[in-house]
C-alpha positions as CSV (number, residue, x, y, z in Angstrom):
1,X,-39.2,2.8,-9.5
2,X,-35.7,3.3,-10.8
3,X,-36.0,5.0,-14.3
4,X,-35.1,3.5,-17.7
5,X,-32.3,5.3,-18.1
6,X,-30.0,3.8,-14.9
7,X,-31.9,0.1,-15.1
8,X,-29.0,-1.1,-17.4
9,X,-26.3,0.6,-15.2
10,X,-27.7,-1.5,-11.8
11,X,-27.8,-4.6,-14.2
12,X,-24.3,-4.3,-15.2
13,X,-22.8,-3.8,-11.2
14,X,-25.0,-6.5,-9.7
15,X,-23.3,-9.3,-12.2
16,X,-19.6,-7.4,-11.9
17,X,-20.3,-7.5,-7.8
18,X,-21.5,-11.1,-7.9
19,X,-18.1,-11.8,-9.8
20,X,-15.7,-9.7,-7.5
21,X,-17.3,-11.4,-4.5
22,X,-16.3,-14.7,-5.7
23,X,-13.0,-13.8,-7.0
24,X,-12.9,-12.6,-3.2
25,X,-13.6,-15.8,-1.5
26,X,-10.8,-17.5,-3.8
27,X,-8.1,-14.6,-3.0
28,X,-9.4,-15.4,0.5
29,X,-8.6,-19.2,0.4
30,X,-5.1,-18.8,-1.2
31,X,-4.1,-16.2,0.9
32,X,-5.1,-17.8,4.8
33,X,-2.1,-20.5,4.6
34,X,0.0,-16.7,4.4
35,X,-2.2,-15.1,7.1
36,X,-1.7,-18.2,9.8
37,X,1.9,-17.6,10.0
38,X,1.5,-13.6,10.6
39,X,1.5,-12.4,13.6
40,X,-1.3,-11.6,15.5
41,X,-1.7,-7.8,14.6
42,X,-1.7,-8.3,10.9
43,X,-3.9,-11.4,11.4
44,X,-6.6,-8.5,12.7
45,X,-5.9,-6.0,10.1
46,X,-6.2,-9.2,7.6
47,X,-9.7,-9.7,8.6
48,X,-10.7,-5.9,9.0
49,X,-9.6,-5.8,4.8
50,X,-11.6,-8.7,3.9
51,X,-14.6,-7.6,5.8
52,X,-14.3,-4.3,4.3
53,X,-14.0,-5.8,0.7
54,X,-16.9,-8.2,1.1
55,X,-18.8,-5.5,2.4
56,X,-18.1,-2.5,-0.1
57,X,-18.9,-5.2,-2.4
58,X,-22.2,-6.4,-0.8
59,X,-23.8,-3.4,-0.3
60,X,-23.1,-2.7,-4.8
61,X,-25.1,-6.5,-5.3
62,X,-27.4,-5.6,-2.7
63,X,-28.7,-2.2,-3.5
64,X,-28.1,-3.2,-7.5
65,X,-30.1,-6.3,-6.7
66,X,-33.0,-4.7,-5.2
67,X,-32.9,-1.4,-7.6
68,X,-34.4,-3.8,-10.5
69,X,-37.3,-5.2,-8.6
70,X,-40.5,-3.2,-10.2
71,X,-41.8,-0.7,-7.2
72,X,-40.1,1.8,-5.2
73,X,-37.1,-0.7,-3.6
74,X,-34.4,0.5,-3.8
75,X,-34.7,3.4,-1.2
76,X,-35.3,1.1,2.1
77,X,-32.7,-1.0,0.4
78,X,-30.7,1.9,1.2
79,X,-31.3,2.7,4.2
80,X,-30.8,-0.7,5.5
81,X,-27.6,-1.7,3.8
82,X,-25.9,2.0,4.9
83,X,-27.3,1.4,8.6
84,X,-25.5,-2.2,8.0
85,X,-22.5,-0.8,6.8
86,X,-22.4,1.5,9.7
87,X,-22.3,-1.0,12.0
88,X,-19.7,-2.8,10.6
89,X,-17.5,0.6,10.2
90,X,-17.8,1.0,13.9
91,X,-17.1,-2.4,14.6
92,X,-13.5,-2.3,12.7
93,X,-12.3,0.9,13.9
94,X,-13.2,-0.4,17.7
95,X,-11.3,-3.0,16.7
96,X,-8.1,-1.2,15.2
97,X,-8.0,0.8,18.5
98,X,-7.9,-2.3,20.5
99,X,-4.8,-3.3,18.4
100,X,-3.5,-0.3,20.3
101,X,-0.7,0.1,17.2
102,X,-0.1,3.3,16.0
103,X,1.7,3.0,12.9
104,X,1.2,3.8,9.1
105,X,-0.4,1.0,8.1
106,X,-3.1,1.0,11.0
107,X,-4.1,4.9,10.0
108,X,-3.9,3.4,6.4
109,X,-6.9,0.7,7.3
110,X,-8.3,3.5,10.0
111,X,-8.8,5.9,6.5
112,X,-10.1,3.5,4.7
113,X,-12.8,2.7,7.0
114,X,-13.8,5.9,7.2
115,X,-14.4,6.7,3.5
116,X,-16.4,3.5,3.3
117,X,-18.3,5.2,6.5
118,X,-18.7,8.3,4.8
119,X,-20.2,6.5,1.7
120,X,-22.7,4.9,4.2
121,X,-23.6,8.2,5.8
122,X,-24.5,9.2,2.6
123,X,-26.4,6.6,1.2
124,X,-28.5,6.4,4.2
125,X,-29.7,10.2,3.7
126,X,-30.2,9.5,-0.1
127,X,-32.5,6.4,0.9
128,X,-34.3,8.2,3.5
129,X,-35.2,10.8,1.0
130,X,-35.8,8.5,-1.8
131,X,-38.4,7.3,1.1
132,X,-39.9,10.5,1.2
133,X,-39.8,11.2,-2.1
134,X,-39.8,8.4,-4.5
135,X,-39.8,9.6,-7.7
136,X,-36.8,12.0,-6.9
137,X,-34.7,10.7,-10.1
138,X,-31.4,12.7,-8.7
139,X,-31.1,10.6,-5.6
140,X,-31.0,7.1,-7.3
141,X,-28.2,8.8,-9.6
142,X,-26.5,9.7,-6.5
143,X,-26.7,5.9,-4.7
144,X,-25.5,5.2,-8.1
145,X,-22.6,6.6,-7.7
146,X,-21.9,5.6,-4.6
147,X,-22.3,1.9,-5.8
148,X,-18.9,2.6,-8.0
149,X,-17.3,4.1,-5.5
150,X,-17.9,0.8,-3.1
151,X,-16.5,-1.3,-6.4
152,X,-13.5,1.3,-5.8
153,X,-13.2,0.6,-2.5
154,X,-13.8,-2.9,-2.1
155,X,-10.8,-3.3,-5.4
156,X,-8.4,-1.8,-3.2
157,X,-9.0,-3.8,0.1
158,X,-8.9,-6.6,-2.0
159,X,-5.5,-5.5,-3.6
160,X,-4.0,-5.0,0.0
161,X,-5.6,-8.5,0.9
162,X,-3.9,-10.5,-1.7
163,X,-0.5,-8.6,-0.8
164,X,-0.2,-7.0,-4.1
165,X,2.7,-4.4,-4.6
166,X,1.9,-0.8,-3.6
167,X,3.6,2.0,-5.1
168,X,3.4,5.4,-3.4
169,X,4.8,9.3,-4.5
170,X,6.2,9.1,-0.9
171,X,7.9,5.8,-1.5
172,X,9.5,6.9,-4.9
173,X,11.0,10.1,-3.6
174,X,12.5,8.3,-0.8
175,X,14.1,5.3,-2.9
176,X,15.6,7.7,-5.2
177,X,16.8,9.7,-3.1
178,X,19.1,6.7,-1.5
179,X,20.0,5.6,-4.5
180,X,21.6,9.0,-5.3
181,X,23.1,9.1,-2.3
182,X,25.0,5.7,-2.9
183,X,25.5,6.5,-6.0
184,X,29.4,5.5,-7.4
185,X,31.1,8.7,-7.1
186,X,29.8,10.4,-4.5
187,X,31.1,11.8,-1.3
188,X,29.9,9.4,0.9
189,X,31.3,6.3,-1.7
190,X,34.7,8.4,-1.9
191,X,35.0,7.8,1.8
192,X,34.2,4.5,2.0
193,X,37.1,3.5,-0.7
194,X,39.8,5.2,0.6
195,X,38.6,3.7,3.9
196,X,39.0,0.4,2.3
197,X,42.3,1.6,0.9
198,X,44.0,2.2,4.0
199,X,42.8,-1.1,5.9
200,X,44.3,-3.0,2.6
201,X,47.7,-0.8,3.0
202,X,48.3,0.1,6.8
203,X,51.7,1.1,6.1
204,X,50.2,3.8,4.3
205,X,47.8,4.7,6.9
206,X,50.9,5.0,9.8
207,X,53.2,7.1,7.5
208,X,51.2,9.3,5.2
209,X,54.5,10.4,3.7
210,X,55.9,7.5,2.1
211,X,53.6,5.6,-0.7
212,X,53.8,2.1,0.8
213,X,55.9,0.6,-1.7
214,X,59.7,-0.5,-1.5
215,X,60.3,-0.1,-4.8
216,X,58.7,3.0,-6.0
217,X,60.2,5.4,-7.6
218,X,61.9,8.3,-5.1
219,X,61.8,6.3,-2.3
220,X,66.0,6.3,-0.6
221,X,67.7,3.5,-0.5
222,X,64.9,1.6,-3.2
223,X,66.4,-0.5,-6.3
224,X,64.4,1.6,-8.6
225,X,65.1,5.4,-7.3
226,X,68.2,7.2,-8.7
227,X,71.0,6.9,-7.0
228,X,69.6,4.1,-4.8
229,X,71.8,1.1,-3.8
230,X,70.4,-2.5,-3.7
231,X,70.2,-5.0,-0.7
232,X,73.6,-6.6,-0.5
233,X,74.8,-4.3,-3.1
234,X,78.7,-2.7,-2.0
235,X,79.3,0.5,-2.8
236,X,82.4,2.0,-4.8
């Protein structure tokens, strides 16, 4: 019997997972005309995020479901929908390593996975003891908990599904650190001008000496330097 206290709490999360389950299936539909020109890899890790959704968010409506039946349900509930969840954990990560990809976004999905595992693990040995034990008020508080942390879960596979921006410490740092470096005025910008100087003036570039120009000033033999005759010019 789950006490009057939490009832309202598993009322509330079964309708909000009933909602983000549908919300789901439409992200799901909008998104697979995206997914069937991916390539194959991210075709796989597409379906390893939406099972991972649907099922953070079906084990929330399941055990919420179940939790406000009268009698002690909730505890083989429990047990059941975390030996489910198991299953499926094992199945993805089988199936990441048969992508045979090792790159950031694979240990990404591969962490994920195992968080949602480790919220399994636990809410198996919380049923089991509920089993034992059924009026053990501090183990429904604890499958509680781990009903919002599957909402958590499930919000960010769902997030990742959809393709929605990510922003990361990691990814910050990095941008502004290149922006810095090509910032105008820096060393490496310096370079690239006078780079660009001397392929727009390759006089310049042969005789460092002289400033390019026939008429600048202090150049011999230039109109405009002192002293200097003109073309065609006879001299006293």
């Amino acid at each position: 019997m789950v006490p009057d206290s939490i009832h309202e709490f598993f009322t509330a999360s079964g309708g909000a997972a009933g909602a983000l389950i549908g919300l789901l299936f439409v992200a799901l539909s909008v998104s697979s005309e995206r997914v069937a020109r991916a390539a194959a890899g991210v075709q796989q890790l597409h379906r390893i995020r939406a099972s991972a959704a649907l099922t953070a968010f079906s084990n929330a409506l399941t055990v919420s479901l179940f939790a406000l039946i009268p009698g002690h349900k909730i505890g083989p509930t429990a047990v059941a929908v975390g030996a489910a969840g198991l299953t499926f954990v094992a199945a993805s990560l089988l199936s990441l390593i048969r992508l045979r990809q090792v790159q950031w976004r694979t240990a990404l999905e591969a962490t994920f996975l195992f968080g949602l595992g480790v919220v399994f693990v636990v809410q198996l040995i919380e049923g089991a003891d509920l089993l034992a034990h059924p009026g053990d008020f501090g183990d429904v508080q604890t499958i509680a908990v781990l009903v919002v942390v599957c909402f958590l879960i499930g919000i960010g596979r769902s997030w990742e599904l959809i393709g929605g921006p990510s922003v990361g410490i990691t990814r910050e740092v990095t941008a502004m650190v290149r922006g810095h470096n090509h910032a105008p005025g820096s060393p490496g910008n310096l370079g690239a001008l006078e780079n660009l100087g001397a392929m727009e003036n390759p006089a310049a570039l042969e005789n460092p000496s002289s400033s390019g120009a026939l008429g600048s000033p202090g150049a011999p033999g230039s109109p405009g330097s002192p002293g200097g005759l003109g073309d065609g010019e006879p001299s006293p």
